[in-house]
VEXLUMGU-332463 format. One line per field, with one value per residue: residue number from 1; x, y, z of N, C-alpha, C in turn. Coordinates in steps of 0.02 Angstrom, whole numbers. Each point is the difference from the previous one (the first is absolute). Example, Ala and Ser with C-alpha at 12.3 -4.5 7.8 and 13.67 -1.06 7.14 Angstrom:
i = 1; 2
nu = 660; -18
nv = -284; 53
nw = 390; -36
cau = -45; 42
cav = 59; 59
caw = 0; 3
cu = 45; -39
cv = 60; 55
cw = 0; 37
# end
This chain:
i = 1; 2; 3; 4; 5; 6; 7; 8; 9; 10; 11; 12; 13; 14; 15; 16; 17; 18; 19; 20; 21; 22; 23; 24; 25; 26; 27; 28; 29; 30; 31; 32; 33; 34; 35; 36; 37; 38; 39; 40; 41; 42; 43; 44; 45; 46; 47; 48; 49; 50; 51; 52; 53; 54; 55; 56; 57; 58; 59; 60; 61; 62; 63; 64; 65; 66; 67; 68; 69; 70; 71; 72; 73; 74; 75; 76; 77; 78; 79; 80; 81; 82; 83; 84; 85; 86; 87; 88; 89; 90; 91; 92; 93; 94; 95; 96; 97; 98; 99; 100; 101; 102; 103; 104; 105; 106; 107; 108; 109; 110; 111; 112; 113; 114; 115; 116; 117; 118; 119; 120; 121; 122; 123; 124; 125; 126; 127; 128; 129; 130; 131; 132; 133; 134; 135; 136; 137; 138; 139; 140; 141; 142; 143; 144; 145; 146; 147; 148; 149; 150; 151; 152; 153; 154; 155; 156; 157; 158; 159; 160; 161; 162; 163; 164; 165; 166; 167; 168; 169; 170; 171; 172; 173; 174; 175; 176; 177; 178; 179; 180; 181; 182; 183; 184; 185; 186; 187; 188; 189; 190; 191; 192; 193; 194; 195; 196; 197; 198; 199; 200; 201; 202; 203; 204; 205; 206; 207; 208; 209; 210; 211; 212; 213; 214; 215; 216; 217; 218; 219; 220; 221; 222; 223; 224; 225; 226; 227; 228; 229; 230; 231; 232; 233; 234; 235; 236; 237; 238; 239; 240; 241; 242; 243; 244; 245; 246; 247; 248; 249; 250; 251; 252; 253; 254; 255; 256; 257; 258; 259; 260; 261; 262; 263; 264; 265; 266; 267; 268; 269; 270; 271; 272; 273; 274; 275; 276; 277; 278; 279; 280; 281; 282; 283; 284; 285; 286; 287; 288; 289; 290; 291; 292; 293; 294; 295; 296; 297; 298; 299; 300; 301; 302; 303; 304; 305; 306; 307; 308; 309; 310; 311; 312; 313; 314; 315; 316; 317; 318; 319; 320; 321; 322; 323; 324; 325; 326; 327; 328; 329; 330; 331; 332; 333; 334; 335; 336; 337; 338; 339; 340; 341; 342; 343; 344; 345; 346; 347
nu = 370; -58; -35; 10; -56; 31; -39; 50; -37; 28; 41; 33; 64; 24; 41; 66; 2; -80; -42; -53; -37; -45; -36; -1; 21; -68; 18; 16; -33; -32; 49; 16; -73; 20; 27; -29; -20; -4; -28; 27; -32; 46; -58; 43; 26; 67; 77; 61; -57; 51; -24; -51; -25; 25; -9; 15; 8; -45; 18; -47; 12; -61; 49; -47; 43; -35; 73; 13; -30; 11; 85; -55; -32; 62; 18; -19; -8; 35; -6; 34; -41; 9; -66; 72; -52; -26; 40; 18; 74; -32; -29; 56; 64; -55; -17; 65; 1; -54; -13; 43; -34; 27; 21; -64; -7; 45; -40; 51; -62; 48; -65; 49; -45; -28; 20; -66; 27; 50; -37; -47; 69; 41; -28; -7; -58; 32; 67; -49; -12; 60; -13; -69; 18; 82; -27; -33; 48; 22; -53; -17; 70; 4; 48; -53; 60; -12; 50; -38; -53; 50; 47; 11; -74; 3; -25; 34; 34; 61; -25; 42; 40; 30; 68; 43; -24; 41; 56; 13; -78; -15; 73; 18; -81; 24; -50; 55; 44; -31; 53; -34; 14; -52; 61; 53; -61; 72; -1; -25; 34; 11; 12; -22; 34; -56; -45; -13; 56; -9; 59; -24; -37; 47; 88; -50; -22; 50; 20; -69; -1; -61; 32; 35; 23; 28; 32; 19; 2; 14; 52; -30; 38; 15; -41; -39; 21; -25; 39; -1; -23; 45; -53; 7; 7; 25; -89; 0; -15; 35; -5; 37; 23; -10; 82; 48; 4; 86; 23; -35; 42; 72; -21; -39; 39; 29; -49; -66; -16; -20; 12; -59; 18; -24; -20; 54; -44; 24; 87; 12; 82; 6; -55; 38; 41; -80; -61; 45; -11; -69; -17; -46; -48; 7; -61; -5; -54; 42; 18; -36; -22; 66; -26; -22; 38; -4; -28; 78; -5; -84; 19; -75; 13; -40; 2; 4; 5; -69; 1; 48; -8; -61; 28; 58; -57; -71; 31; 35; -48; -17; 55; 4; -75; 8; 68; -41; -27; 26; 28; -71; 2; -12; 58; -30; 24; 67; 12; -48; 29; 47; -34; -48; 67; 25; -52; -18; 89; -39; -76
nv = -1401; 51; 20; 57; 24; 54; 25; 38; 49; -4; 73; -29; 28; -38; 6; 3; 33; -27; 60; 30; 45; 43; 23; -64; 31; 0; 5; 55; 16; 9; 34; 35; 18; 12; 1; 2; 8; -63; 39; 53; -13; 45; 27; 50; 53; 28; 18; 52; 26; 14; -47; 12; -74; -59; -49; -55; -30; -29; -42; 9; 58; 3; 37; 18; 9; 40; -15; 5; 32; -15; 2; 51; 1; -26; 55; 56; -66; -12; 49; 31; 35; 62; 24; 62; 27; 35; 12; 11; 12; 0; 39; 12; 16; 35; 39; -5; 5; 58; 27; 14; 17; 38; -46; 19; -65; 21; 47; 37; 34; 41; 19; 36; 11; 79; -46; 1; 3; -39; -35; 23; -5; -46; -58; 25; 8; -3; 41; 14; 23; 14; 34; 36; 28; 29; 42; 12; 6; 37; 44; -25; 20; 29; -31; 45; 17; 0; 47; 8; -16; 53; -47; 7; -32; 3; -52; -49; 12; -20; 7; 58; 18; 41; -3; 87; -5; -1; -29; 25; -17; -45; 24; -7; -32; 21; 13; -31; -32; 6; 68; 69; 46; 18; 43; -92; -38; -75; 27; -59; 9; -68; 21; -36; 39; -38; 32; -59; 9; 55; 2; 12; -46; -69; 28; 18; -45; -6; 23; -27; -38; -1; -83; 5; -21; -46; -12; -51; 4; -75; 9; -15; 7; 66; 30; -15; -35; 29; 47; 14; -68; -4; -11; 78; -55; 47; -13; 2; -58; -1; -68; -35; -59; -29; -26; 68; -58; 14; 23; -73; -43; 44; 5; -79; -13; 40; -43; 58; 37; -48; 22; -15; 41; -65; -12; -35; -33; -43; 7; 53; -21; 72; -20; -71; 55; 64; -53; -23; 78; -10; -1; 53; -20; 55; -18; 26; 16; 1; 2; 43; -91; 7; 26; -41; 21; 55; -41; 6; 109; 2; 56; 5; 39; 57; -10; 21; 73; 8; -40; 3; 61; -35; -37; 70; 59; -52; -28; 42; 31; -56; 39; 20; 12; 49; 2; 2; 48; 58; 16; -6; 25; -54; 9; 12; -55; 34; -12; 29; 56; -5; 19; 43; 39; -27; 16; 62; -15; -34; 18
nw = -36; -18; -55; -9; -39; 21; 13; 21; 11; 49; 3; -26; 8; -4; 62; -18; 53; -33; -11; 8; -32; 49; -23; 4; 63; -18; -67; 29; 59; -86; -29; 57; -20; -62; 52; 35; -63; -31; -41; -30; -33; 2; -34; -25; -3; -22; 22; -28; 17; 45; 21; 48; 2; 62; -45; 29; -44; -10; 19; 26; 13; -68; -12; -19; -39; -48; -23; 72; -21; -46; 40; 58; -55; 20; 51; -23; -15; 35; 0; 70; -31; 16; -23; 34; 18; -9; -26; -74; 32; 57; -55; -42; 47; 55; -55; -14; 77; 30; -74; 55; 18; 14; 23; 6; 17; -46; -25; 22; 0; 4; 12; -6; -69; 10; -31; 4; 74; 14; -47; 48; 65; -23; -17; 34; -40; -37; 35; 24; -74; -12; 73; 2; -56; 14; 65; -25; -40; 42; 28; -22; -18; 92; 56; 42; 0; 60; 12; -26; 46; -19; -52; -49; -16; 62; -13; -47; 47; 0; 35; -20; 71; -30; 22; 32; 29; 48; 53; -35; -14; 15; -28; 73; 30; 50; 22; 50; -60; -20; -5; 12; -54; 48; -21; -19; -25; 8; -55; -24; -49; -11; -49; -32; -50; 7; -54; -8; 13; -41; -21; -43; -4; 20; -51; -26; 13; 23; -72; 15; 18; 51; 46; 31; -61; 7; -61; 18; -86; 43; -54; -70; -82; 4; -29; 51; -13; -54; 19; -75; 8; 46; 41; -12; 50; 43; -3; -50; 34; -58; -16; 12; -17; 45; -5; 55; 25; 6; -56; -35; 65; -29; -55; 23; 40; -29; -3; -2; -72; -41; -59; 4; -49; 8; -55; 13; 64; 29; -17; 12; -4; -26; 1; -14; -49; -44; 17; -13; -42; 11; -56; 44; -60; -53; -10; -65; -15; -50; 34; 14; -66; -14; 33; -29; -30; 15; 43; 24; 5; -40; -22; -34; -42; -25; -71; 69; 15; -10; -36; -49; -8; -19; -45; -20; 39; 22; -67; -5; -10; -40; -24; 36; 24; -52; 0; 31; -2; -27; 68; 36; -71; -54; -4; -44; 30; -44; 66; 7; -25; 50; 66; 25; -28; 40; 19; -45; -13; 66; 25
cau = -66; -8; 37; -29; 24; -21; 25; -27; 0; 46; 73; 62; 47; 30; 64; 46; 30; -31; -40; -52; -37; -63; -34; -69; 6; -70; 31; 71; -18; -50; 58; 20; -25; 56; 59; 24; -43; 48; 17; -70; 19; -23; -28; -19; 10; 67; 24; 60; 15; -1; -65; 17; -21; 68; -9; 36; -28; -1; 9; -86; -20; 40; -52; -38; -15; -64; 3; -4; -67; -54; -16; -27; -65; -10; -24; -36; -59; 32; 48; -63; 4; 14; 11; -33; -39; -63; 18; -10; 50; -12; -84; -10; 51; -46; -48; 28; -4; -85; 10; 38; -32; 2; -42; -18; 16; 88; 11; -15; 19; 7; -6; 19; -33; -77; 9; -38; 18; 73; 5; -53; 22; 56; -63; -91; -18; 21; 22; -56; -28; 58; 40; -39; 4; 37; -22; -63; -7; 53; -49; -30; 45; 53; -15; 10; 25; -7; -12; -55; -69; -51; 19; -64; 13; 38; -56; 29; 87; 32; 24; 90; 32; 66; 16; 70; -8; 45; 22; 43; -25; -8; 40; -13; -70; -4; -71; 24; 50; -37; -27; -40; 7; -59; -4; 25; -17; 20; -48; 43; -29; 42; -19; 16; -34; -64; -54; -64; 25; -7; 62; -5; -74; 25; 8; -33; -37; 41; 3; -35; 30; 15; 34; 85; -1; 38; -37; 54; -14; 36; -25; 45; -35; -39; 38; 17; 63; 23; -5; -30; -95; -20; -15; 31; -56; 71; -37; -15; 67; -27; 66; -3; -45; 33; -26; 13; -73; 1; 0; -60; -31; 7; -46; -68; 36; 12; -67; -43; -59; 4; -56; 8; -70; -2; -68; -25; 50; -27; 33; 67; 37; 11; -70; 12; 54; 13; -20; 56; 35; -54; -11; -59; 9; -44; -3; -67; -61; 8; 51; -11; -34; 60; -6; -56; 79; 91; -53; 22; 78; 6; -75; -2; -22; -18; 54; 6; 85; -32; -43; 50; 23; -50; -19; 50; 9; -37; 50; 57; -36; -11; 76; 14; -62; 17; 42; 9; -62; 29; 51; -28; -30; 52; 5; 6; 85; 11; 17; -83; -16; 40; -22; -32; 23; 15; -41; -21; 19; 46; -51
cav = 32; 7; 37; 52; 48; 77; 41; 77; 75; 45; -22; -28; 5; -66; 7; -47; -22; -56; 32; 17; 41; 6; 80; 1; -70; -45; -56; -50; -34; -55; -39; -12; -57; -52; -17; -84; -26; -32; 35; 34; 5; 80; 18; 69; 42; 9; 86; -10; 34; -39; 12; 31; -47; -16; -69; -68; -67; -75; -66; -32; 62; 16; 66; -32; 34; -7; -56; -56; 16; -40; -67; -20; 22; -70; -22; 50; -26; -8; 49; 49; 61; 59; 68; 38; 60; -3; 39; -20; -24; -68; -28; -35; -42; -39; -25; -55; -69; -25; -56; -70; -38; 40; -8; 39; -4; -8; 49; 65; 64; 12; 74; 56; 101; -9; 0; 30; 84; 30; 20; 47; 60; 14; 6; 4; -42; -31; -77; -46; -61; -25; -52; -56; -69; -69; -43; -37; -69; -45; -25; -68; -39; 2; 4; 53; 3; 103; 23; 44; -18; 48; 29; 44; -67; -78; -25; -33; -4; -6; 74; -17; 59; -4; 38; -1; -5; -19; 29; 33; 49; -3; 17; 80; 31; 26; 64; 69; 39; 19; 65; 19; 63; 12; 46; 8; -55; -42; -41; -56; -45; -45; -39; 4; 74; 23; 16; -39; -2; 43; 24; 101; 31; 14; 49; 41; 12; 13; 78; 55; -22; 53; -6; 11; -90; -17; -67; -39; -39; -59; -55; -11; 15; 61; 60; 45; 0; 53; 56; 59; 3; -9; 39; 50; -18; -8; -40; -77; -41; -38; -20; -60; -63; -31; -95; -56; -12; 51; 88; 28; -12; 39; 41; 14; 7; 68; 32; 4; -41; -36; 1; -46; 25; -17; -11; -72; -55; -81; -19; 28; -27; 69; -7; -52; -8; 39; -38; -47; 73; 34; 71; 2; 3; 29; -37; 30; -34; -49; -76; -21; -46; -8; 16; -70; -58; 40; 37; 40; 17; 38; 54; 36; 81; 32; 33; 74; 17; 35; -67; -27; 54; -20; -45; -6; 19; -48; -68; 25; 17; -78; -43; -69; -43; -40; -29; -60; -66; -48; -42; -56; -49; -38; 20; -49; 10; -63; -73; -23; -19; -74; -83; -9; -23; -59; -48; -16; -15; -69; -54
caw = -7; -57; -51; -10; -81; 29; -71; 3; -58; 26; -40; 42; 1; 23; -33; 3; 60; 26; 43; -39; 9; -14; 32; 48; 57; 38; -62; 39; 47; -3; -46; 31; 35; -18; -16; 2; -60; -37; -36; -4; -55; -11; -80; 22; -32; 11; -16; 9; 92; 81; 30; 56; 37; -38; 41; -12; -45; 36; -64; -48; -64; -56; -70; -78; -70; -39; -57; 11; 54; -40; 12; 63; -39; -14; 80; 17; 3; 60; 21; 36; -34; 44; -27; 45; -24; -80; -35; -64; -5; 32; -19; -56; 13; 32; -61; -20; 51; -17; -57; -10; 61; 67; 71; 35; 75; -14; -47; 55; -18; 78; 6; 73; 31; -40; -54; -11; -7; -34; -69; -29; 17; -60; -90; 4; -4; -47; 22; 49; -15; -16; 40; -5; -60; 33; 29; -10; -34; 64; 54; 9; -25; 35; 95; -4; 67; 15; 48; 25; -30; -12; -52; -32; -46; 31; 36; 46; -8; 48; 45; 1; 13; -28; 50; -5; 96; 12; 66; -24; -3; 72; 69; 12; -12; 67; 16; 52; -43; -39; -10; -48; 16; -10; -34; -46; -20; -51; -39; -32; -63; -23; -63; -69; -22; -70; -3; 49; 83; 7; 34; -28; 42; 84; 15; -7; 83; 42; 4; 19; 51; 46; 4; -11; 5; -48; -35; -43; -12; -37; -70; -45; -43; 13; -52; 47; 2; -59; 63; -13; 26; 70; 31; 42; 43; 46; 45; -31; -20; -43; 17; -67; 12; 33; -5; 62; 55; 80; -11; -17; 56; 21; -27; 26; 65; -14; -21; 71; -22; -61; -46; -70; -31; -58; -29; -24; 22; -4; 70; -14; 22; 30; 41; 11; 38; 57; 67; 27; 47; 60; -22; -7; -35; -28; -76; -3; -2; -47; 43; 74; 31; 19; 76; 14; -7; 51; 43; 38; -3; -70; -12; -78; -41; -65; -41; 3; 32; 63; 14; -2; 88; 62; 0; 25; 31; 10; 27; 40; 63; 44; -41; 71; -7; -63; 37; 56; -69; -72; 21; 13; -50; -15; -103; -45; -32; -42; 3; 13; -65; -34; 26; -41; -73; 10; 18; -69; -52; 16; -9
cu = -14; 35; -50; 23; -20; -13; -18; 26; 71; 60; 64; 54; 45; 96; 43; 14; -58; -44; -58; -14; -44; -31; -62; 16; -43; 22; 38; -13; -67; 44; 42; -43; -1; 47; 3; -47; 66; 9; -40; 21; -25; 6; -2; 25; 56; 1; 35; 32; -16; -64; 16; 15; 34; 11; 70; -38; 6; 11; -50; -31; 39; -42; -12; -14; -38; 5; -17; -66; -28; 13; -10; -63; -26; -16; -59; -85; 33; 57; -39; 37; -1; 2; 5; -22; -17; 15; -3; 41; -29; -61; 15; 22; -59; -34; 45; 7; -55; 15; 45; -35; 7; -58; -34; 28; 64; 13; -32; 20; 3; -17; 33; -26; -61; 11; -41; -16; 50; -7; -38; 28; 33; -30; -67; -60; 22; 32; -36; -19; 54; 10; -69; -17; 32; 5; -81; 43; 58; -45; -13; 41; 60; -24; 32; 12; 6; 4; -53; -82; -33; 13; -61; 3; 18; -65; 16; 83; 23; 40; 77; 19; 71; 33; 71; 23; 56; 16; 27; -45; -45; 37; -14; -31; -8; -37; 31; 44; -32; -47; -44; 25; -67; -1; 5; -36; 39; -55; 40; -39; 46; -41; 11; -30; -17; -52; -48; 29; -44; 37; 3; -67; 30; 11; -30; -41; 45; 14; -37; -19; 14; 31; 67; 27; 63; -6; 48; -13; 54; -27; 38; -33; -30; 29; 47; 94; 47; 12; -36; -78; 6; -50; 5; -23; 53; -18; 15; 93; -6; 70; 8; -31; 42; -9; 19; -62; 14; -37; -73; -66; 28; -41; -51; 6; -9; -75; -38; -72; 28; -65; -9; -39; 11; -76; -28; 64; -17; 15; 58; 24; 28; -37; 35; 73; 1; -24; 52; 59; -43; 4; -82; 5; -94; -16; -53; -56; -9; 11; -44; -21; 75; -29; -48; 63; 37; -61; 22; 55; 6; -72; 9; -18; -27; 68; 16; 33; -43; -31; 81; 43; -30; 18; 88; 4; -21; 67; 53; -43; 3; 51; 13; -23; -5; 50; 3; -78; 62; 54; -25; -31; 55; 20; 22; 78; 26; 2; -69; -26; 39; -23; -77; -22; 17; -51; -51; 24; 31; -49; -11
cv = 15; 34; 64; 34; 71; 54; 82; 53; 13; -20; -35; -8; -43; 11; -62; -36; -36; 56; 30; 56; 36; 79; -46; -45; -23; -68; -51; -39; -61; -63; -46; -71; -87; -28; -87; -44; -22; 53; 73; 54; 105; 0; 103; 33; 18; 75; -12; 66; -29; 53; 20; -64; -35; -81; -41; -29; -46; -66; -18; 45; -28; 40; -46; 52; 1; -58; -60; -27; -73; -85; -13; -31; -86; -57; 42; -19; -27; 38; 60; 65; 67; 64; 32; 69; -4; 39; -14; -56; -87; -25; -33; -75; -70; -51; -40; -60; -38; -40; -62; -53; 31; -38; 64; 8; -2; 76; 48; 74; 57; 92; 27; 52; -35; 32; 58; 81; 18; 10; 38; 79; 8; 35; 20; -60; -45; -58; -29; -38; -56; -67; -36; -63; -53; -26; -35; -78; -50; -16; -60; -68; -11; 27; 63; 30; 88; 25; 32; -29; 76; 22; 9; -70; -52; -17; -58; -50; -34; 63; -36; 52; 0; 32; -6; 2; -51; 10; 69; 66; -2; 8; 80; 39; 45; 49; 62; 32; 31; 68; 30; 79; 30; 67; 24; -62; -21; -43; -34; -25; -59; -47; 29; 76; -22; 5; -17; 11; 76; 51; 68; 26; 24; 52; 61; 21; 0; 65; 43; -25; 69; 7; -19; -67; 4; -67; -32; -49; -26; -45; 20; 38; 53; 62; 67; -22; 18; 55; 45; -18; -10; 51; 41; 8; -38; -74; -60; -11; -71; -58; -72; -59; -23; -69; -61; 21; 51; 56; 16; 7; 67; 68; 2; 24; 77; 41; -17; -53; -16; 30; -42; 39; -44; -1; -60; -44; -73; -23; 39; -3; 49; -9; -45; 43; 55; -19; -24; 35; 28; 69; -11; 18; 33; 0; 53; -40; -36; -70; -9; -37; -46; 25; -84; -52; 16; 29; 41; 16; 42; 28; 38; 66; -16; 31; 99; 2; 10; -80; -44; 20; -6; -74; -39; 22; -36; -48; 35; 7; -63; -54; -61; -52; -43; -37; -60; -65; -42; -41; -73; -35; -37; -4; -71; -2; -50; -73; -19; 1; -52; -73; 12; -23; -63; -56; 11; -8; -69; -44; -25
cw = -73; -57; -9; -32; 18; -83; 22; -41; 12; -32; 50; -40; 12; -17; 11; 56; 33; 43; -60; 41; -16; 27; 42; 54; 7; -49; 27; 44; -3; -36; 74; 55; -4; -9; 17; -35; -51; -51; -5; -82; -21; -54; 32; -65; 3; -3; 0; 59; 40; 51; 69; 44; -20; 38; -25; -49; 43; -28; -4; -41; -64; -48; -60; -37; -30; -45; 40; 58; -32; 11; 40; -25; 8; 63; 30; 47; 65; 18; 22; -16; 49; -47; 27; -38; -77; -40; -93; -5; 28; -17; -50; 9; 21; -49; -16; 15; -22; -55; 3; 66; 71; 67; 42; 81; 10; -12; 41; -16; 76; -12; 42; -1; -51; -87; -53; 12; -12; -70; -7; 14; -49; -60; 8; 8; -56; 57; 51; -62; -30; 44; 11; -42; 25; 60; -4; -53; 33; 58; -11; -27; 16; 44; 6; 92; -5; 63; 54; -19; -35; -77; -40; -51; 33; 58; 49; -10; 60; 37; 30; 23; -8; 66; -20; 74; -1; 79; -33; 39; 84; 72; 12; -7; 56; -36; 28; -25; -46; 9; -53; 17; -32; -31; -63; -37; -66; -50; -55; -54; -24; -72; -80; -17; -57; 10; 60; 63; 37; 45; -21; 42; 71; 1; -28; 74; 44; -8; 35; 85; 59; 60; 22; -13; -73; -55; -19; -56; -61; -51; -52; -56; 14; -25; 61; 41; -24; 41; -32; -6; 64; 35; 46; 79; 55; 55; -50; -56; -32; -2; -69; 40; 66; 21; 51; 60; 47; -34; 6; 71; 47; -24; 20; 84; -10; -31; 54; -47; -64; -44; -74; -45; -78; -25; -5; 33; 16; 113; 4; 63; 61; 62; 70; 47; 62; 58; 17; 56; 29; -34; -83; -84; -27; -76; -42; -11; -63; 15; 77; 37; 24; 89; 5; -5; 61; 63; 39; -31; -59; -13; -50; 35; -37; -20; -6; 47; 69; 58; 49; 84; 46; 22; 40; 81; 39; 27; 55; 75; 51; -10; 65; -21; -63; -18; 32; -50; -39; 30; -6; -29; -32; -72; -24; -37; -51; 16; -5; -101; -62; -6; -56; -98; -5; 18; -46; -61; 17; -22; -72
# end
């Protein structure tokens, strides 16, 4: 099959014994959609820390160094290109192809979030206009694949759903095992602690939270692991990243609702794994056109503690019923987003 040149932000770690690693499994698993492509050539970023995510090398993977990026420069005009996400690091890199001839219909840029509010949560308006510069001079000079028809700037794309779905995650859906202690409501957060996720807003509103409910929230990078910023808050439990499929299917198993309070999302995966455990998921109204993607199984708030209790007391009330929707809809799983990568990096 073909040759494919990947190039992402993300760092990897690569050790002796023939394994790499990475802080982003979604990387992994688009890296992974290739595997049976004659070669696939990773242009990323290095560390010399071992990452949370943790793969085999494959004999068709090979890393390309910056020195040596340049003697792809010489096939590039037939060679199918894979930016994933938009970042400085992959715009320039992009501009470089471009000048050397970059095939549009070869040369794929893959959005997984809305670029545009994430920089605007980070930087203000400054980085809305940051990331608008570079994606406006890649729009029209690369196939632009995205998760979602609703990113902000994207008119028209190839709509791509990424998935970490696996059997892994479809055994042992029984409805009837599946308790609720209506006194005590399990609430669940699973993702990255920064800014745009809006993971301080959560727990700020949970504090006030009237009531009786507990919060678990899993991830990485957070000042609050430090014991002396932890919050003095016997209900909320804060934990590190987790990277095998049981623990993290045992975590959602062990929660009644899922919350996403990010500001800015595209297809999140969380979304993908908590349907897969029949557990109802609540988004705020930043994100709430994510309910036109996920029709069953997920409902916005308003961003308050008073909106949010209504909106918790509502789902528990009809938890069966709800339950039994999301059983019967159908998730979109990796083997379904494999085949698909494949049938647009084959043609």
């Amino acid at each position: 099959m073909t040759k494919v040149l990947i190039i992402s932000n993300d760092k990897f770690f690569i050790s002796k014994k023939n394994y790499f690693f990475n802080s982003n499994k979604n990387t992994f698993t688009i890296i992974n959609s290739f595997k049976n492509f004659k070669k696939v050539y990773l242009f990323c970023r290095s560390t010399n820390k071992k990452q949370r995510f943790k793969e085999k090398i494959k004999n068709n993977i090979e890393f390309v160094k910056f020195k040596n990026i340049f003697n792809l420069l010489s096939e590039v005009k037939n060679l199918k290109i894979l930016i994933i996400s938009l970042t400085p690091f992959s715009f320039f890199l992009s501009l470089m192809f471009i000048l050397f001839g970059a095939n549009k219909k070869k040369f794929f840029l893959f959005l997984r979030s809305d670029g545009f509010l994430e920089y605007e949560v980070k930087l203000g308006k400054i980085g809305y206009f940051i990331y608008g510069v570079m994606f406006y001079i890649l729009k029209n000079r690369t196939t632009i694949l995205s998760c979602s028809k609703f990113l902000t700037g994207v008119s028209q794309s190839k709509i791509l759903f990424p998935s970490e779905i696996n059997g892994d995650w479809l055994k042992n859906r029984s409805i009837k095992k599946i308790k609720i202690n209506k006194n005590k409501i399990r609430l669940l957060y699973i993702g990255r602690f920064r800014e745009e996720k809006g993971y301080l807003s959560l727990i700020d509103i949970f504090k006030n939270l009237k009531i009786n409910s507990s919060l678990k929230m899993v991830g990485n990078d957070y000042k609050y692991f430090k014991k002396s910023h932890y919050p003095k808050n016997s209900n909320l439990e804060i934990t590190g990243q987790l990277v095998k499929n049981g623990d993290l299917i045992k975590c959602y198993d062990n929660c009644d609702i899922f919350i996403l309070p990010s500001y800015a999302e595209a297809y999140p995966q969380v979304i993908l794994e908590s349907l897969s455990r029949l557990k109802p998921i609540i988004v705020f109204n930043d994100i709430k056109f994510l309910k036109k993607t996920f029709s069953v199984g997920v409902f916005n708030s308003k961003r308050n503690a008073k909106d949010l209790q209504n909106i918790i007391t509502k789902i528990i009330s009809n938890y069966t019923r709800i339950q039994n929707k999301i059983y019967k809809q159908k998730i979109f799983t990796q083997k379904k987003f494999f085949i698909e990568m494949n049938k647009i990096f084959s043609d």
